[in-house]
C-alpha positions in Angstrom: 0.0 0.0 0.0 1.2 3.3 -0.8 0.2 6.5 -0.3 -0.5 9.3 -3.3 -1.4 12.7 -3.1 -2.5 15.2 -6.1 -4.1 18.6 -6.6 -7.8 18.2 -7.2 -7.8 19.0 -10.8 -4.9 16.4 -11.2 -5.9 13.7 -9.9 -5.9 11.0 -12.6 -9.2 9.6 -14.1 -9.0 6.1 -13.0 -8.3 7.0 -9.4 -10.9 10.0 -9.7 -13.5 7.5 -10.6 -12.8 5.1 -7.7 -12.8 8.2 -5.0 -16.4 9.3 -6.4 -17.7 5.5 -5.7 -16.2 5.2 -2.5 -17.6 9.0 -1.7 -21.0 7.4 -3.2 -21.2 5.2 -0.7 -20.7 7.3 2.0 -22.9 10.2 0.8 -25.0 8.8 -2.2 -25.9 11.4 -4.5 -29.2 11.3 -6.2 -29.7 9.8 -9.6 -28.0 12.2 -12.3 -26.0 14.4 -9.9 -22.8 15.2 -11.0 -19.8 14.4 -8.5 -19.3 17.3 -6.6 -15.3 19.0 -6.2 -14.3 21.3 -4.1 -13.5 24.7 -4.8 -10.3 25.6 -6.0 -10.1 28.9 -4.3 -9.4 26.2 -1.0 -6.5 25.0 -3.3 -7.9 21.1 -2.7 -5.8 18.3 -2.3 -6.7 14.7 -2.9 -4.8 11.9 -0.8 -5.2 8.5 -1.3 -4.3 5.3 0.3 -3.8 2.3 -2.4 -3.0 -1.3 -2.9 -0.8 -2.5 -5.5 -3.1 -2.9 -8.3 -3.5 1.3 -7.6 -7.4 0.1 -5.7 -8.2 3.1 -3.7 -9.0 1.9 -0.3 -9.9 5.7 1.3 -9.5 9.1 0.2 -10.0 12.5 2.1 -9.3 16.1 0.6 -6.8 18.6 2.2 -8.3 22.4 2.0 -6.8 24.8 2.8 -6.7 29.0 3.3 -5.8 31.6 5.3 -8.0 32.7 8.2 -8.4 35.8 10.9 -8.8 34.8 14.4 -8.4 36.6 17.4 -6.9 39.6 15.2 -4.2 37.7 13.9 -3.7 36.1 10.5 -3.4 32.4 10.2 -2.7 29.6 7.8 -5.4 26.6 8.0 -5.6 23.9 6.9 -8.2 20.9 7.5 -9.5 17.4 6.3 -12.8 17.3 4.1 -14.5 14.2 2.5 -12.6 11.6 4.8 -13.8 7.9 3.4 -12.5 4.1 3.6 -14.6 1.8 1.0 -16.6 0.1 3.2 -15.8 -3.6 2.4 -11.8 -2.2 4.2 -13.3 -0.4 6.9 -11.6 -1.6 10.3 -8.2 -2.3 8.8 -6.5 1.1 9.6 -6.6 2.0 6.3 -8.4 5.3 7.5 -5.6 5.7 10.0 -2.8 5.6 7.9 -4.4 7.9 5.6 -5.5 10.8 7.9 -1.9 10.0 10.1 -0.5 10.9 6.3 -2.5 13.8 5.8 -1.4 15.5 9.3 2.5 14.9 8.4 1.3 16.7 4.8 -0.2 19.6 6.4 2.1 20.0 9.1 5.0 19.6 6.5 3.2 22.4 4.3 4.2 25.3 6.6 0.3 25.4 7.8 0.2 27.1 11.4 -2.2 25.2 12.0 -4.7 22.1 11.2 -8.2 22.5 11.9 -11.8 21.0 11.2 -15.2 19.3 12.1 -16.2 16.0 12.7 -19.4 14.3 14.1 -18.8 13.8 18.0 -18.9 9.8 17.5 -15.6 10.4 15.3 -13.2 12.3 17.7 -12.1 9.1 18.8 -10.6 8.4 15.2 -9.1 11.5 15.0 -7.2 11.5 18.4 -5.9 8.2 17.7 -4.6 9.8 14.2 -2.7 12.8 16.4 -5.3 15.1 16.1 -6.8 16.7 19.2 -10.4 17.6 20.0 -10.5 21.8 20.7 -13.2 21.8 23.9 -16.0 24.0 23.6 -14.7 25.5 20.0 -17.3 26.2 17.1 -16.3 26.2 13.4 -18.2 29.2 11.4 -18.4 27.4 7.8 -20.3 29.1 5.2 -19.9 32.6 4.0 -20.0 35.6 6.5 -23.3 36.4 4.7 -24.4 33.0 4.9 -22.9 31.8 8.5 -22.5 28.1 8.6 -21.7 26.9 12.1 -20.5 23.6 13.3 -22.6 23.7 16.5 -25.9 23.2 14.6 -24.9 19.4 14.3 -23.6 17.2 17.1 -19.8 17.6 15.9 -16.7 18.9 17.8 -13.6 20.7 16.0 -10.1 19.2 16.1 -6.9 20.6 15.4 -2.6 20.5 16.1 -1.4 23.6 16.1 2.1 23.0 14.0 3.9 26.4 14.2 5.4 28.6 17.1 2.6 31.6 15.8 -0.6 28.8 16.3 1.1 27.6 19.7 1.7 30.9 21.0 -1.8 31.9 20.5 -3.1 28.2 22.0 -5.3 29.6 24.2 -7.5 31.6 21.9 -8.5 28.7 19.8 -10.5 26.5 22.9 -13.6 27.8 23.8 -14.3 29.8 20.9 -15.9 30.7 17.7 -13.3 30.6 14.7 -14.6 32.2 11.5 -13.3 29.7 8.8 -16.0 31.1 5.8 -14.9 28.8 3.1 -17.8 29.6 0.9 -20.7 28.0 -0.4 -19.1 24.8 -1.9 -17.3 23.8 0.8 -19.4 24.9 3.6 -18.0 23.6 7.0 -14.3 21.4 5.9 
């Protein structure tokens, strides 16, 4: 198994194909729909774990932006579209892959890494290196169009990867972060 990573828009046919069934079967789309991407103004990246005949076994998108928190500028980054085909589920495929994705962000120069999940989930994510920010709300969405995280039963997890994020720690627990990353990609 090896890990690949591409920009959205580069991300070859064959494997694009695979990552919109495996996405189908975690949020079927209704008869007709086109596939949906996410928007390039996030600069999306596409990381997938495969097997030797280049099956994808999960996929998850890396978005990414800068952000204004607490008066001070910071580069985000966060998972979006996390999936493991469900016949591989329970293997650690989804581990390796989101394990991968932290070391890619971190490795980035992103200050920091940051998004959503549904409660039941956190669990996952901690075991990946992520950590669960208590009492912190996600505003997805558009500032026009708010989009917050607290309307569903989720939590936000992060890691905080430069000196900048760490200095500032204590500003992102308990509090409201204003991620607006549009109407496509409302809450990452």
């Amino acid at each position: 198994m090896r890990v690949l990573s591409f920009p959205q828009h580069a991300v070859p046919s064959a494997l694009r194909a695979q990552v919109e069934a495996l996405q189908d079967q975690a949020w079927p789309r209704s008869a007709g729909e086109p596939p949906t991407g996410h928007d390039p103004a996030l600069r999306p990246v596409t990381m997938l774990l495969v097997d030797d005949r280049d099956v994808v076994l999960s996929s998850l998108a890396i978005l990414s932006k800068e952000i204004s928190h607490a008066g001070r500028r910071f580069a985000a980054s966060g998972l979006s579209a996390v999936v493991t085909d469900s016949s591989q589920r329970g293997r650690g495929h989804g581990h390796r892959l989101v394990s991968a994705a932290r070391e890619q962000i971190a490795a980035g120069g992103a200050d920091l890494g940051i998004f959503s999940c549904d409660r039941a989930l956190a669990g996952f994510y901690q075991r990946a290196g992520w950590r669960v920010l208590p009492g912190t709300v996600l505003i997805g969405g558009t500032p026009h169009d708010p989009f917050p995280s607290d309307r569903f039963d989720k939590v936000v997890l992060a890691e905080l990867f430069t000196e900048h994020a760490r200095e500032h720690a204590v500003s992102f627990t308990h509090a409201r972060i204003e991620l607006y990353p549009g109407e496509i990609d409302k809450l990452w």
